[in-house]
TIRO-2110 file (N, C-alpha, C; in Angstrom, 1 decimal):
// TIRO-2110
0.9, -1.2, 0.0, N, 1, A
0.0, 0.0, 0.0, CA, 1, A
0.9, 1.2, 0.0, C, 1, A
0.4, 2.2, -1.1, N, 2, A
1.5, 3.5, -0.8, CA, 2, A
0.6, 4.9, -0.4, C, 2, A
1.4, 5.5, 0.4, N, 3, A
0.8, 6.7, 0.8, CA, 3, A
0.6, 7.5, -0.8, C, 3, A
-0.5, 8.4, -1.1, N, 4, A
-0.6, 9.1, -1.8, CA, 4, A
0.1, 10.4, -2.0, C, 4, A
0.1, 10.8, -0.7, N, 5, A
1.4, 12.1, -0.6, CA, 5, A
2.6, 11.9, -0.8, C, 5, A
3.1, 10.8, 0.1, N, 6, A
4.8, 10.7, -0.2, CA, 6, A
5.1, 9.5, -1.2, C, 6, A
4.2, 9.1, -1.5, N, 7, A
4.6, 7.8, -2.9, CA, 7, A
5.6, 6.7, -1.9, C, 7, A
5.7, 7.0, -0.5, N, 8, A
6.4, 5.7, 0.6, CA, 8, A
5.4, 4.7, 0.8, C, 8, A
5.8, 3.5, 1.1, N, 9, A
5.2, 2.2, 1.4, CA, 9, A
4.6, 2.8, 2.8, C, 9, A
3.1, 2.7, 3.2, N, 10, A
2.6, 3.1, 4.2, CA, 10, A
2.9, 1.9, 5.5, C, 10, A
3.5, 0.4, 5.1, N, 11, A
4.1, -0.4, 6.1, CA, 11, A
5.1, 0.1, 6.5, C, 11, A
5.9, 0.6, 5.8, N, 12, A
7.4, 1.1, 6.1, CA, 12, A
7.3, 2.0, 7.4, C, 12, A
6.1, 3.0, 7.1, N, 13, A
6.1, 4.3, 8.2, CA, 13, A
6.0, 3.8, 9.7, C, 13, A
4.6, 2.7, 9.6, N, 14, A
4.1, 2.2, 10.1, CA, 14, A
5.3, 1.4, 11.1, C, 14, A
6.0, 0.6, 10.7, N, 15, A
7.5, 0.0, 11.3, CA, 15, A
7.8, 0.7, 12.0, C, 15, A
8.4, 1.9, 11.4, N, 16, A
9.0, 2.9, 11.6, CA, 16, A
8.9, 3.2, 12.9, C, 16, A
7.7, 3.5, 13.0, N, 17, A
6.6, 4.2, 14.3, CA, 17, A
6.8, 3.2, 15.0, C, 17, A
6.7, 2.0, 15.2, N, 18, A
6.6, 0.8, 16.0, CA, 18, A
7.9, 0.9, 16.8, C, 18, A
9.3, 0.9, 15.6, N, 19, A
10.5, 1.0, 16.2, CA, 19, A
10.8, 1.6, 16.8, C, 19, A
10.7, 3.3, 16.6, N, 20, A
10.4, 4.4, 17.6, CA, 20, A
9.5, 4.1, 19.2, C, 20, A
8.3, 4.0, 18.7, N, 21, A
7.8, 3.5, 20.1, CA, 21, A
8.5, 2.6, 21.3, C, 21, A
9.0, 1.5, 20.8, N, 22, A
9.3, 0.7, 21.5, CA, 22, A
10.8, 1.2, 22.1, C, 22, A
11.5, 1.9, 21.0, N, 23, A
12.9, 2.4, 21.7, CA, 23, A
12.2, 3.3, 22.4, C, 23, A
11.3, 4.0, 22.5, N, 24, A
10.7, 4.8, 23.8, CA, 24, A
10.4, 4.7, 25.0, C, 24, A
10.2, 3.6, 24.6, N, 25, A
9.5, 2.3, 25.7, CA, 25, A
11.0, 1.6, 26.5, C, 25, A
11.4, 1.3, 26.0, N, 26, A
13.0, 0.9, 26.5, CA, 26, A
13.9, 1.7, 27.1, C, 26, A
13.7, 2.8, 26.6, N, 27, A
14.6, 4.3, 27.3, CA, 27, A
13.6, 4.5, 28.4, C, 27, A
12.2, 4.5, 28.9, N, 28, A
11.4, 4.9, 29.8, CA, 28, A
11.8, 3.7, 30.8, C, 28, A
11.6, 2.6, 30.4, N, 29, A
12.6, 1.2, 31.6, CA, 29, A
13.3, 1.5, 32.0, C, 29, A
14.3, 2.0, 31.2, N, 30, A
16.0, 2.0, 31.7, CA, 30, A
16.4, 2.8, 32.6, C, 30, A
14.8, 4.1, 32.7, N, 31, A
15.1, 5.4, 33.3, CA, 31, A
14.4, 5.5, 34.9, C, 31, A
13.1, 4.6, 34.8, N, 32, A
12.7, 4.7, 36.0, CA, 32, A
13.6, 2.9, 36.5, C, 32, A
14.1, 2.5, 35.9, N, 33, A
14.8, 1.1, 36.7, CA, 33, A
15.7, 2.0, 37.6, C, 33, A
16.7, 3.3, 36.7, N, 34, A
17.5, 3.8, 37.7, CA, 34, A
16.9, 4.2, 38.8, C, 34, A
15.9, 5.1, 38.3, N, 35, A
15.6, 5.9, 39.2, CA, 35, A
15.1, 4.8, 40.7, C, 35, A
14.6, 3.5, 40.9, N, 36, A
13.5, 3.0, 41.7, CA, 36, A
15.5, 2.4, 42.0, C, 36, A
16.6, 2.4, 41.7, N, 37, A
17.8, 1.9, 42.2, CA, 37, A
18.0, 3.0, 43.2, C, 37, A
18.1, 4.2, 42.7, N, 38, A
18.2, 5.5, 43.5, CA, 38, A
17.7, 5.6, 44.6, C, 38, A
16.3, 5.9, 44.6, N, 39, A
15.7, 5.4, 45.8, CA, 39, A
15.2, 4.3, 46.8, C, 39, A
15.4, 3.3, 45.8, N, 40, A
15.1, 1.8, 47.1, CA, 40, A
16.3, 1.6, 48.5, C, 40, A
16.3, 2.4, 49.5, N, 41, A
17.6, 1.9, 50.5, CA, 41, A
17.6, 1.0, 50.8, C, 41, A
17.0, 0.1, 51.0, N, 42, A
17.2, -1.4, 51.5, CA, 42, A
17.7, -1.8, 50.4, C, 42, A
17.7, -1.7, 48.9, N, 43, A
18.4, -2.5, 48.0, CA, 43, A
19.7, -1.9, 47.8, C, 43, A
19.7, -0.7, 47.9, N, 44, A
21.0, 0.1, 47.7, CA, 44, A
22.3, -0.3, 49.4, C, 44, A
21.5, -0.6, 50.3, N, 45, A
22.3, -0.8, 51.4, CA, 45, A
22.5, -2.4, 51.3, C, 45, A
21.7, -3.4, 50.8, N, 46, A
22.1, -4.7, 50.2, CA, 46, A
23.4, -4.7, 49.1, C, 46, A
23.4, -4.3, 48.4, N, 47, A
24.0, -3.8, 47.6, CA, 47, A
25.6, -4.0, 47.8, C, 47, A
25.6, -2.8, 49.1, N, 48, A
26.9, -2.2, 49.5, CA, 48, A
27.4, -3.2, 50.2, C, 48, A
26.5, -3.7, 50.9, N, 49, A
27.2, -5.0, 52.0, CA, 49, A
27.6, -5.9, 51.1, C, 49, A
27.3, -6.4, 49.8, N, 50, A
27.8, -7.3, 48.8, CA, 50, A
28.6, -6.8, 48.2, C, 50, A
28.8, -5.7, 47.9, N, 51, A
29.8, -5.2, 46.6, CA, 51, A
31.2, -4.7, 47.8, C, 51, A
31.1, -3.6, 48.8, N, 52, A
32.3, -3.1, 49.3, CA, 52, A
31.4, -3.3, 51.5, C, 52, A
32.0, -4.3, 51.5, N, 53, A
31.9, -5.0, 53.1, CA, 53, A
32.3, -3.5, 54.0, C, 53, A
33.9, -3.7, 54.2, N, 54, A
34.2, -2.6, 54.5, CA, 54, A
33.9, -1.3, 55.0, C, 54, A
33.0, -0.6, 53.8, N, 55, A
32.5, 0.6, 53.6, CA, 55, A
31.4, 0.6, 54.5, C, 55, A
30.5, -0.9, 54.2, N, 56, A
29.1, -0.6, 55.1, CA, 56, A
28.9, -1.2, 56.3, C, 56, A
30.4, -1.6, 56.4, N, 57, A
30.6, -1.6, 57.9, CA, 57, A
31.1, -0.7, 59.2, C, 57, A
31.8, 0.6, 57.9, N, 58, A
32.2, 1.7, 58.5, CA, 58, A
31.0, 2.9, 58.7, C, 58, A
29.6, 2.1, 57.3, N, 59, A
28.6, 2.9, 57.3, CA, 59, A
27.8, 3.0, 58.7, C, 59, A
27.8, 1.7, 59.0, N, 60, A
26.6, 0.8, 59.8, CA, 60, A
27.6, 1.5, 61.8, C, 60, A
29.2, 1.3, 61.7, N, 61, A
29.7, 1.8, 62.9, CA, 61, A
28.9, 3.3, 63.0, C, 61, A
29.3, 3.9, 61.9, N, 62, A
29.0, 5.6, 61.7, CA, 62, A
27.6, 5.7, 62.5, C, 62, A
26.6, 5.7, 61.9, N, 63, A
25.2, 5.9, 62.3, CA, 63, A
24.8, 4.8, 64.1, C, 63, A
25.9, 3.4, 64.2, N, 64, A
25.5, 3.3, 65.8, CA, 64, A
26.6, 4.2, 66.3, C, 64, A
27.5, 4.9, 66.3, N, 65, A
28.4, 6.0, 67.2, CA, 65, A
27.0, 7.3, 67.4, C, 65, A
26.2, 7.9, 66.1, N, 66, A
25.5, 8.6, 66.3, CA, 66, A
24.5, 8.2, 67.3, C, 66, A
23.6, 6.9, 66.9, N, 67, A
23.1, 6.6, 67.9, CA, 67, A
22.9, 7.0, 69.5, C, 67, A
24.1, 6.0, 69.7, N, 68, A
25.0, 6.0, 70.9, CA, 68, A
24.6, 7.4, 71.8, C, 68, A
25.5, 8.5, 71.1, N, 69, A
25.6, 10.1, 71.1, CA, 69, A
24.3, 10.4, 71.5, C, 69, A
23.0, 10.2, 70.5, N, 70, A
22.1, 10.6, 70.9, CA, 70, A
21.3, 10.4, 72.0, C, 70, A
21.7, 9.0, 72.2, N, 71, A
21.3, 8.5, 74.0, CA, 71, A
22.1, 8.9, 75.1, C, 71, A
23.3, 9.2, 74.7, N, 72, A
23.9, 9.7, 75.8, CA, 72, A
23.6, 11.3, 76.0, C, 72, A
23.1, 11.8, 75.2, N, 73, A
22.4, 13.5, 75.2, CA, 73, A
21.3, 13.5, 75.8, C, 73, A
20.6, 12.2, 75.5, N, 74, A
19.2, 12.1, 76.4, CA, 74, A
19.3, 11.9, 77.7, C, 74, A
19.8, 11.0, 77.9, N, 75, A
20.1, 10.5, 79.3, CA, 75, A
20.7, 11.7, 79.8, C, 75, A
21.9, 12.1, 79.8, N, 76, A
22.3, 13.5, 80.5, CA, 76, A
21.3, 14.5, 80.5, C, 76, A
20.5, 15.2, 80.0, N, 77, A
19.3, 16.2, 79.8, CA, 77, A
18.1, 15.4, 80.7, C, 77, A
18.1, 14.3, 81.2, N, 78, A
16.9, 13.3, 82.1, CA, 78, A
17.7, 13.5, 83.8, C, 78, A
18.8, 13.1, 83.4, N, 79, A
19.8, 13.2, 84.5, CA, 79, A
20.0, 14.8, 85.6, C, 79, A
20.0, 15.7, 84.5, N, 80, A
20.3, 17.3, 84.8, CA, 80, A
18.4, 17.4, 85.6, C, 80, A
17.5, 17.0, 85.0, N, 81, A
16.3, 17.5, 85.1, CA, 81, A
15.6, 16.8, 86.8, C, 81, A
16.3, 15.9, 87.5, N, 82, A
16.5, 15.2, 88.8, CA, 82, A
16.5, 16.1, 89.0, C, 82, A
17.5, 16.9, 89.1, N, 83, A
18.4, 17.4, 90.3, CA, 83, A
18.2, 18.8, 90.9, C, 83, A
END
């Protein structure tokens, strides 16, 4: 079948459009796959403990020292308010 305007095979276009779409469709995957990598922390903190030990064990010390800190701020400000 040919288009009357452009004298092109109107399957051709039609492909065309299909091919387009779907590479559209595949760039839209690829873009929210990152993005749901970006924000999942449980997968991103899985992740780290498999890929660099080390790091998220220096991550994991980091945030209990804060911890820690912030119980020992509590407890002193409970302690001061006795007395």
């Amino acid at each position: 079948m040919t288009n009357e305007y452009t004298g092109r095979s109107a399957e051709r276009g039609g492909v065309q459009k299909e091919t387009e779409v779907e590479r559209a469709r595949a760039e839209l995957v690829a873009a929210l796959s990152e993005l749901e990598d970006k924000v999942n922390v449980p997968k991103r903190i899985k992740r780290l403990r498999v890929e660099d030990p080390n790091r998220f064990l220096a991550g994991v010390s980091a945030v209990g020292a804060v911890a820690a800190g912030i119980v020992a701020i509590g407890v002193t400000i409970l302690v001061k308010r006795r007395h």
